[in-house]
C-alpha positions in Angstrom: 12.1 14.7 23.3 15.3 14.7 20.8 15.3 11.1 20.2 14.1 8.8 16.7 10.8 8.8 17.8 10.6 12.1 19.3 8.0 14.6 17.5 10.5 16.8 16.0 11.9 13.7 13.9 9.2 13.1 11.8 10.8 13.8 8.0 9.2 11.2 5.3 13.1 9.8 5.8 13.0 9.5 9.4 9.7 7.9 9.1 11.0 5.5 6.4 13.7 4.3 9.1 10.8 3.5 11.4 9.4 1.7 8.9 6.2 3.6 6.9 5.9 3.1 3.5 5.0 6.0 1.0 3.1 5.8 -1.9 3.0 8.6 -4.5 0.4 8.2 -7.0 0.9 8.9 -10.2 -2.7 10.4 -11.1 -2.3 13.3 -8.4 1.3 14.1 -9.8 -0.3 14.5 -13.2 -2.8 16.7 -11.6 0.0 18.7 -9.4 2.0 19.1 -12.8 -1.0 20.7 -14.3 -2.1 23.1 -11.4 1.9 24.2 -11.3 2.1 25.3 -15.0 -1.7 27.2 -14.2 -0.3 29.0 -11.7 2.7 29.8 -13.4 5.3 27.7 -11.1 7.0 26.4 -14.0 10.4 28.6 -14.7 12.1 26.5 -17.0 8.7 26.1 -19.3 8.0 22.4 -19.3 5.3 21.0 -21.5 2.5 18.8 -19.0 4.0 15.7 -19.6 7.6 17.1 -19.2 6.4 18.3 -15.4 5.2 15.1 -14.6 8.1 13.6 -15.7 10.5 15.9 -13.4 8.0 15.7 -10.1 8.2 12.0 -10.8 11.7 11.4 -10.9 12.5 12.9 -8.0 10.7 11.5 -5.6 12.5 11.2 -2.0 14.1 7.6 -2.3 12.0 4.6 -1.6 8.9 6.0 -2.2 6.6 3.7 -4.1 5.5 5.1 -7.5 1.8 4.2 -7.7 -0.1 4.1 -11.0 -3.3 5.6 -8.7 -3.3 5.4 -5.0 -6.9 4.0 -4.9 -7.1 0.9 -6.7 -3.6 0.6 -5.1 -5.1 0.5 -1.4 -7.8 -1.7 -2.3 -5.2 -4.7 -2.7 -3.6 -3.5 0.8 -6.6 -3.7 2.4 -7.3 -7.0 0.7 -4.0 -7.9 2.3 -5.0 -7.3 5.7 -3.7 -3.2 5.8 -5.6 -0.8 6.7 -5.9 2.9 5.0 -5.2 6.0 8.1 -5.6 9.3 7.3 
């Protein structure tokens, strides 16, 4: 129950270890960057593309920076992965 693959270890890095892959796209971090300055979650004042920016670089290591997620999964698939929600 406390082990690697117990429930309570399953952090994006503990995950990582086991061997998923994360992909962040870029097109829903534009989006996030935009509904955080809306809603006023943006203390230091960044401009959109500043936001972005910041979300962007700093991702948790070793995710992969996707330009969009969709067109992304469409040459996994092609590649014999399959999408899980």
């Amino acid at each position: 129950p406390e082990g690697a693959y117990s429930p309570a270890n399953n952090s994006i890095p503990a995950l990582q270890r086991r061997g998923a892959v994360f992909l962040a796209c870029h097109n829903s971090i534009w989006e996030q960057s935009e509904a955080l300055i809306r809603n006023g979650s943006n203390p230091d004042r960044l401009s959109h593309e500043e936001l972005a920016a910041e979300l962007t670089n700093h991702l948790i290591p070793d995710v992969v920076l996707t330009p969009g997620v969709v067109g992304t999964l469409l040459y996994f698939e092609e590649a014999g992965f399959q999408y899980a929600t």
